[in-house]
C-alpha positions as CSV (number, residue, x, y, z in Angstrom):
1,X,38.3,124.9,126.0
2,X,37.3,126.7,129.0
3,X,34.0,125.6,128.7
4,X,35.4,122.1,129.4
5,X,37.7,123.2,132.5
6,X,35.0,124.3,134.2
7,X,32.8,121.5,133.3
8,X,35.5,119.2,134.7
9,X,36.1,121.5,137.9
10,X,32.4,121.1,138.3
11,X,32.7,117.4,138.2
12,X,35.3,117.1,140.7
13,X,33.9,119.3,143.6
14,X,31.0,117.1,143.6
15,X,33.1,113.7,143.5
16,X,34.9,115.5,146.4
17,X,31.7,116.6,148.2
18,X,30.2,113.3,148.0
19,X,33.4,111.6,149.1
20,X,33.4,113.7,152.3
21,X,29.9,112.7,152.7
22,X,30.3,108.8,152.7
23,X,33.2,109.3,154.9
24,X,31.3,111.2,157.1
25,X,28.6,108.7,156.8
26,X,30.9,105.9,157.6
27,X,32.4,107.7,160.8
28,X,29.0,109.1,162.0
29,X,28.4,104.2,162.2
30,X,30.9,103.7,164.6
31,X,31.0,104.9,167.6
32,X,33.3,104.3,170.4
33,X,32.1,103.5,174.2
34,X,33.7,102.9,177.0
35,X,33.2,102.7,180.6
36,X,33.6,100.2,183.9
37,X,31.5,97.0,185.3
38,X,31.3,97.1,189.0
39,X,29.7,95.1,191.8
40,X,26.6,96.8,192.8
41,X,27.1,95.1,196.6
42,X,30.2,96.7,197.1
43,X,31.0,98.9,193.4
44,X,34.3,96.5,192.8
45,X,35.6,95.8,189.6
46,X,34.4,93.3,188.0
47,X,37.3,91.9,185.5
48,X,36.5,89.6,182.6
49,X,32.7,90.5,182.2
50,X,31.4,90.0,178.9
51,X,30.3,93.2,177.3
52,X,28.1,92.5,173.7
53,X,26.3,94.6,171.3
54,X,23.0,92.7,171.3
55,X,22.1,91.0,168.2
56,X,25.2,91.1,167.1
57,X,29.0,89.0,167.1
58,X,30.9,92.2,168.5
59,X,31.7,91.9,171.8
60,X,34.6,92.4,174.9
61,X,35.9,91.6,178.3
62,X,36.1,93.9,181.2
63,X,40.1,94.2,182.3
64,X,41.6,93.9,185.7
65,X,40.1,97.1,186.5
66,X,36.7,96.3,184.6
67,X,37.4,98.6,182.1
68,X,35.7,98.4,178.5
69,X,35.3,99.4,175.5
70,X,33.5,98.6,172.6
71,X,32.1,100.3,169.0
72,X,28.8,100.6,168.3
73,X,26.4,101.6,165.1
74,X,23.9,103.4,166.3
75,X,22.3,104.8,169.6
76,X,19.4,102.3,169.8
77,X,22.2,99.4,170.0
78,X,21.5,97.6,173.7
79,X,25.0,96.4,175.5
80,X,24.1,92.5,177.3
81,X,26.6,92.4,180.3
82,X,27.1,88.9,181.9
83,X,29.6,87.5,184.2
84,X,29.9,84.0,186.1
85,X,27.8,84.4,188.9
86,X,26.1,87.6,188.4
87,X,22.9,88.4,186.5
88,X,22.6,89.2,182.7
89,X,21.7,92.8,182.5
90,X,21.0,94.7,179.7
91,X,21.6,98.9,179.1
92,X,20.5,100.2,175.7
93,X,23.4,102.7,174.7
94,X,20.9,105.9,173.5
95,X,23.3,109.3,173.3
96,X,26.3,108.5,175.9
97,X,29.4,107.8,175.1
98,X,30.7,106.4,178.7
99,X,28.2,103.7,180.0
100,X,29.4,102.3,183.4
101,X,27.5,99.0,184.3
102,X,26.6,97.3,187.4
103,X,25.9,94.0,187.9
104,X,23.9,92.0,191.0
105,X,25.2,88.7,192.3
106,X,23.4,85.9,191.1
107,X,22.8,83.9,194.8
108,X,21.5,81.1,193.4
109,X,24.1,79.9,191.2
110,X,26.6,81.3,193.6
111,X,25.3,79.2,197.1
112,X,24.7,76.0,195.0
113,X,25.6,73.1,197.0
114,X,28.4,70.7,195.4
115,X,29.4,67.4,196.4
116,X,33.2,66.6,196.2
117,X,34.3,63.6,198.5
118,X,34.4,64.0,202.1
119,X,32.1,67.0,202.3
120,X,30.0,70.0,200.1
121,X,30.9,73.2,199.3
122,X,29.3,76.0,197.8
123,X,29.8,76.6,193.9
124,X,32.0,79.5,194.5
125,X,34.4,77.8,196.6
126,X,35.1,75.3,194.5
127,X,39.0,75.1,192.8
128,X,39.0,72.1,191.0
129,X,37.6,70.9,187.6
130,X,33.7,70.1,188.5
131,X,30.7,69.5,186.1
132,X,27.3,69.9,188.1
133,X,24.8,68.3,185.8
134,X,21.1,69.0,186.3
135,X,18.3,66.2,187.1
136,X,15.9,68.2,184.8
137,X,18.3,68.1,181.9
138,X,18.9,64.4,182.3
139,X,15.5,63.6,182.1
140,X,15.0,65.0,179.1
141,X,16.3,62.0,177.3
142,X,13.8,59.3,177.7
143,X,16.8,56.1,178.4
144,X,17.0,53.6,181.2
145,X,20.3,54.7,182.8
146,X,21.4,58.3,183.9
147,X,25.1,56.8,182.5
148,X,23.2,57.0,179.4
149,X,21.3,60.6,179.6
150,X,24.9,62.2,180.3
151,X,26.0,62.2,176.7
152,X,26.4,65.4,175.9
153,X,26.0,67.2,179.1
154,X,29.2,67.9,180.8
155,X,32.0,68.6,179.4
156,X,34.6,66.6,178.7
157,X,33.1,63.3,179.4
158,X,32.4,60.7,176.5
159,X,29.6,58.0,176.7
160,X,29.9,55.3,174.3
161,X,26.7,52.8,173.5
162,X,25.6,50.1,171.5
163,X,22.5,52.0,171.4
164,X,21.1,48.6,172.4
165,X,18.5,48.6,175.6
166,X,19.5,48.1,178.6
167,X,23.3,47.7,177.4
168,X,25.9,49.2,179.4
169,X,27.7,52.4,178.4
170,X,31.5,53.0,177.8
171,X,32.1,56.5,180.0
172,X,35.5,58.3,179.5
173,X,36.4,61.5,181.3
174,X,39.3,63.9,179.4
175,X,40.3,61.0,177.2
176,X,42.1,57.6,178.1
177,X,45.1,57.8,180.7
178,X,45.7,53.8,180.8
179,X,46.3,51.3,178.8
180,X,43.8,49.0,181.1
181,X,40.4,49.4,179.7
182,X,39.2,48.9,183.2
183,X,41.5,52.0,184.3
184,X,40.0,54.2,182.2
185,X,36.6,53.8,183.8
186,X,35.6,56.7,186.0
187,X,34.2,55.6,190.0
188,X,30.7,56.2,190.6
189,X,29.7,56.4,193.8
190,X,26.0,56.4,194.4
191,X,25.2,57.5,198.4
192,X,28.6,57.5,199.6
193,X,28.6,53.9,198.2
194,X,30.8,52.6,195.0
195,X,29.3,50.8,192.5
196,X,30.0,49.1,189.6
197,X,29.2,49.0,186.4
198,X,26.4,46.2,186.1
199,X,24.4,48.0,188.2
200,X,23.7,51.1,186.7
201,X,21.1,49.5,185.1
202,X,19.0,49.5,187.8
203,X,19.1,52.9,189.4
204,X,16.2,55.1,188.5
205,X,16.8,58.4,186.8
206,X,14.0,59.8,188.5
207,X,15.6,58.8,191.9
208,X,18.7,60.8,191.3
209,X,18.5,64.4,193.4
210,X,22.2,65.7,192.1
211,X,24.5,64.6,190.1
212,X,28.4,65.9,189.8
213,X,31.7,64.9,187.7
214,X,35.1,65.8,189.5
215,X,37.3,65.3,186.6
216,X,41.2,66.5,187.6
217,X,43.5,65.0,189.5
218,X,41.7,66.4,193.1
219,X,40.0,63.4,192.5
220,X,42.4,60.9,193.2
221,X,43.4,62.5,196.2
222,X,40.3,61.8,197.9
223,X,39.4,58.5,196.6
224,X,43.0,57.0,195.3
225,X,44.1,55.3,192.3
226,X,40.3,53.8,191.9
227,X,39.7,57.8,190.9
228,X,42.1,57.6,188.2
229,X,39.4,58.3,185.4
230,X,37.6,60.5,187.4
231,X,34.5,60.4,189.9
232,X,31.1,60.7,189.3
233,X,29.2,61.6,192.4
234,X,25.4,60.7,192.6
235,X,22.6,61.6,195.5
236,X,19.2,60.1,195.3
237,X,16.4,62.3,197.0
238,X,15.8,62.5,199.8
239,X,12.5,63.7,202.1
240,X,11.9,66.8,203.3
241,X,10.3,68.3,206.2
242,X,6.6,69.2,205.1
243,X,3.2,67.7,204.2
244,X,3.2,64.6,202.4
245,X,4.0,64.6,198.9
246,X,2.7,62.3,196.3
247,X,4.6,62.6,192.5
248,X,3.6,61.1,189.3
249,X,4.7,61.6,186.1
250,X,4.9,58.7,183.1
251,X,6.2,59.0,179.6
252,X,5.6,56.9,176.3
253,X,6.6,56.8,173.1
254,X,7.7,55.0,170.2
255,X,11.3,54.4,168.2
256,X,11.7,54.1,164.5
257,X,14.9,53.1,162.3
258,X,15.3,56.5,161.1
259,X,18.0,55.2,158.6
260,X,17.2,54.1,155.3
261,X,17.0,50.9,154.7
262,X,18.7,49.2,151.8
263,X,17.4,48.1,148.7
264,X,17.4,44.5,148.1
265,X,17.0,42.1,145.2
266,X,15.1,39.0,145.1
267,X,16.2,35.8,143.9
268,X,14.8,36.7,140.6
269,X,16.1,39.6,140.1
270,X,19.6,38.5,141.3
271,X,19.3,36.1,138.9
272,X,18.2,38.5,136.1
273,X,22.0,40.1,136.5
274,X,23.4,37.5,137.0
275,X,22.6,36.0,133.6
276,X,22.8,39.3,131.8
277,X,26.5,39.4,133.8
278,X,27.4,36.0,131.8
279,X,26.0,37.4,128.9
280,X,27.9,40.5,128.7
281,X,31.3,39.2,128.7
282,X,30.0,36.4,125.7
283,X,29.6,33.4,127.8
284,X,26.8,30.9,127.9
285,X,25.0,30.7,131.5
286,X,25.2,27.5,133.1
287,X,21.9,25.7,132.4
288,X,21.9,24.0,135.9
289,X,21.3,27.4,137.2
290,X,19.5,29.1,134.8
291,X,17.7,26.6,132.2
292,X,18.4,26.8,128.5
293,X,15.5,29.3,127.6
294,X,16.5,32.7,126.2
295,X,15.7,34.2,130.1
296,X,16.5,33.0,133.3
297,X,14.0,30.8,134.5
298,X,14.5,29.6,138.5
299,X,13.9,25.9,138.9
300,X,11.3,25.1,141.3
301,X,13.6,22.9,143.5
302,X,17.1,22.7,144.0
303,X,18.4,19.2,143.4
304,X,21.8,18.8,145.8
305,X,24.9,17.4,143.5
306,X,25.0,14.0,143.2
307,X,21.6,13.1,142.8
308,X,20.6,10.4,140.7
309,X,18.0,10.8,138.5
310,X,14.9,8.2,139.3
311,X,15.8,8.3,142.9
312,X,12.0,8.7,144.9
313,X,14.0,11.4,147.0
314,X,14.3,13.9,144.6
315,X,10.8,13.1,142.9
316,X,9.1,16.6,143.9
317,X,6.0,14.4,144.5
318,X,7.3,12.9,147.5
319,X,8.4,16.4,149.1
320,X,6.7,17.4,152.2
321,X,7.3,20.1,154.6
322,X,5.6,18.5,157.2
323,X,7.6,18.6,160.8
324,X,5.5,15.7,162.5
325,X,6.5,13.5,159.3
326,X,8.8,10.7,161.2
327,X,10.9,10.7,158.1
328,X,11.1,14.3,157.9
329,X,14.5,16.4,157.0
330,X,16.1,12.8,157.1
331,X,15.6,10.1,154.1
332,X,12.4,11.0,152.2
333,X,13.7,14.0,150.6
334,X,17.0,15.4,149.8
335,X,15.5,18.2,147.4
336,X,14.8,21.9,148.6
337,X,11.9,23.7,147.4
338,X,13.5,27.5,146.0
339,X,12.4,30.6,147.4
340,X,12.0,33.0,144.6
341,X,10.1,35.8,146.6
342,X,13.2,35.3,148.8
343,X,13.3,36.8,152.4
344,X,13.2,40.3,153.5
345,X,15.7,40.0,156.6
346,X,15.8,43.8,157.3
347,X,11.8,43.8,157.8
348,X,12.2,40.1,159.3
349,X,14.9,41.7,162.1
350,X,14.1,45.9,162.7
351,X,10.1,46.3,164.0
352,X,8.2,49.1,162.6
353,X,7.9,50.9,165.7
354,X,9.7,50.3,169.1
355,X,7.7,51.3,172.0
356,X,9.1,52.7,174.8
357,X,7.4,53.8,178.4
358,X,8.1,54.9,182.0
359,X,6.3,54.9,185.2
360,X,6.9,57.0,188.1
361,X,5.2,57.5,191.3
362,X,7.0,59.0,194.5
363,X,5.5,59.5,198.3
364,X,7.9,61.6,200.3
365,X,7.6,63.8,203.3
366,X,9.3,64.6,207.0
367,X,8.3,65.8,210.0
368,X,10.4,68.0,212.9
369,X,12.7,64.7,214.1
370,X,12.1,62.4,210.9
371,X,12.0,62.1,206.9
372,X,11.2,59.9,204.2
373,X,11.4,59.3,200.5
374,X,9.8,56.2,198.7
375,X,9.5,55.7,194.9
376,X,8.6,52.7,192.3
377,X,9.5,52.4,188.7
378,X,8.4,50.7,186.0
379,X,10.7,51.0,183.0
380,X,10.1,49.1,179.5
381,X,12.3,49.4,176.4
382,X,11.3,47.4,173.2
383,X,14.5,48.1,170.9
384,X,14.3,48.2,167.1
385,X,15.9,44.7,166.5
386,X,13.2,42.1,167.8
387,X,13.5,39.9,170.8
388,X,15.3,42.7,172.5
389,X,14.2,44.8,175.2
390,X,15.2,46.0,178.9
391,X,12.4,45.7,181.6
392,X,12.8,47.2,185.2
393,X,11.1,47.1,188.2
394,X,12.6,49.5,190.9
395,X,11.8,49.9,194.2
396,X,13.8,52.5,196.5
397,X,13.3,53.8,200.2
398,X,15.4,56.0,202.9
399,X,14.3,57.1,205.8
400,X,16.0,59.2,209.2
401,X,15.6,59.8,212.3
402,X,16.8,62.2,214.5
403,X,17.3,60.4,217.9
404,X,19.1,63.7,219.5
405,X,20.6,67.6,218.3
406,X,23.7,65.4,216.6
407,X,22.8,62.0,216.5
408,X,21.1,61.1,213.2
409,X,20.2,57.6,212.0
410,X,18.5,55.9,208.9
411,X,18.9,53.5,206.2
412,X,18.5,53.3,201.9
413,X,17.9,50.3,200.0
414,X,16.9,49.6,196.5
415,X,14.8,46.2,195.1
């Protein structure tokens, strides 16, 4: 009996040892920093910085203060720090347990140059609800409007599309706020100019300089109840002072109907089930349709009802398919010749492969008192439905002068 006590005494001083050692283990995991993001300019607070365990979905925000803290796993964990215009920086945690971070103004992002109505402003003096969309990210989609390239790349605007080229697109910015279809559309406004709809179409992406969407009600106190679905501000390029500049840059490719396409019968197969169809529920297929044999056999023509037999029209001897015949489609026939291969309409209507292809070329340039910009385009569009397409030809140009210190003039005009 005592032999067994201690046996069991044994037993639980190890469970208890090991115990304490997983807890130990588990606590030894997690491991609590803390510390403050500052400006390195001035060593400010900076509040709601993003503090993240790299790798990993843990993660904070800096307070008022830019205070933090966060729990890591092990000492070789690295903290990312961002913050809206500063840049990313990255400390690797090692054996502290207070890591203050500092982080550098990003002046790029910060002195970026918006246009909102009556004048620019720099990014970070900007209130209202703006989208800056990038010219590289919009011509990334090969399409033949910029209207078209937006999808997806602001937020909060919606571009509908019969996917059709050249078609014009249904934009909607923060949802519909009139019953009027045409209130709902936003204003563009392309060089201080508003524009409509039809002639989107014929701007050239690779005109387009900068590109922004004021989308609150800001809007409409610049430009008025036109604004009432928002703005969308565009600036072509312009030149530059500099040597003369030549660009070129092209792109081709080709389309497919990436869905698949459905399975069809053809008149002899339809007729197959059909037949079995009759047979199935114990009736006796009509022999006008499908002969009196034990299958379905298609007749070779169709004979209208009505027809009298011994009438020279519907003697298959006199059928012709020639169009030049005078008496063609009229009186010497009133039979139709079947079609059992039947039509294919899906390979008749969708092409194989829908080319597309664009051509750029751009001369710009400016000396000390002057500037120019002049481009051509050549856009073409085959679409997967045959017969339809979208070809341009664009031709733009701007060019100023400087006739004294505040006295500027010039002109832009598209073909």
């Amino acid at each position: 009996m005592k032999r067994l006590l201690h046996a069991v005494g044994r037993s639980a001083l190890v469970g208890t040892i090991w115990l304490a050692a997983l807890v130990g283990t588990v606590q030894a995991q997690d491991r609590r920093i803390t510390g403050r993001v500052t400006n390195s300019s001035d060593n400010q607070p900076v509040p709601g910085a993003t503090v993240q365990v790299k790798g990993s979905n843990a993660g904070t925000t800096s307070d008022a203060s830019g205070n933090y803290a966060i729990a890591v796993r092990a000492g070789t964990d690295v903290l990312v720090i961002s913050s809206v215009g500063y840049k990313t920086s990255e400390v690797r945690v090692g054996n502290q347990n207070v890591v203050n971070l500092s982080l550098a103004e990003d002046a790029a992002s910060l002195s970026e140059v918006v246009v909102t109505g009556y004048s620019t402003q720099q990014k970070r003096d900007i209130t209202g609800a703006v989208a800056v969309v990038k010219t590289k990210d919009l011509l990334s989609v090969p399409a033949a409007s910029f209207t078209q390239q937006l999808e997806g790349r602001a937020a909060g605007v919606t571009v509908g599309t019969s996917g059709e080229p050249g078609a014009g697109v249904s934009l909607r910015i923060r949802g519909i706020s009139s019953f009027n279809s045409e209130g709902n559309d936003p204003l563009i406004i392309i060089d201080g100019t508003p524009v409509r709809g039809e002639y989107l179409n014929s701007i050239n992406p690779n005109d387009i300089e900068s590109l922004q969407v004021l989308k609150d009600a800001s809007a409409a106190s610049i430009y008025g109840s036109r604004a009432n679905g928002g703005v969308i501000i565009v600036t072509t390029k312009r030149g530059v002072k500099g040597q003369t500049k030549v660009t070129y840059d092209a792109y081709a490719g080709v389309q497919n109907d990436a869905s698949r396409k459905i399975r069809m019968l053809n008149p002899t197969e339809y007729a197959d089930l059909l037949w079995q169809s009759y047979q199935n529920v114990g009736q006796t297929p009509p022999a006008a349709l499908f002969g009196t044999g034990a299958k379905p056999v298609l007749p070779d023509y169709i004979v209208p009802a009505g027809a009298k037999e011994g009438d020279p029209r519907v003697n298959p001897a006199n059928y012709s398919t020639n169009i030049d015949d005078t008496n063609y489609g009229i009186s010497k026939f009133v039979i139709t010749k079947a079609n059992k291969e039947g039509t294919n309409w899906q390979r008749e209507i969708f092409r194989q492969n829908a080319p597309i292809q664009s051509h750029n070329i751009t001369v710009s340039g400016g000396g000390e008192h002057s500037r120019f910009a002049v481009s051509g385009n050549f856009f073409d569009q085959k679409g997967i439905v045959k017969e339809v397409f979208f070809k341009r030809y664009t031709i733009r140009a701007n060019s100023e002068f400087e006739v004294k210190k505040n006295i500027r003039i010039g002109e832009s005009f598209q073909y």
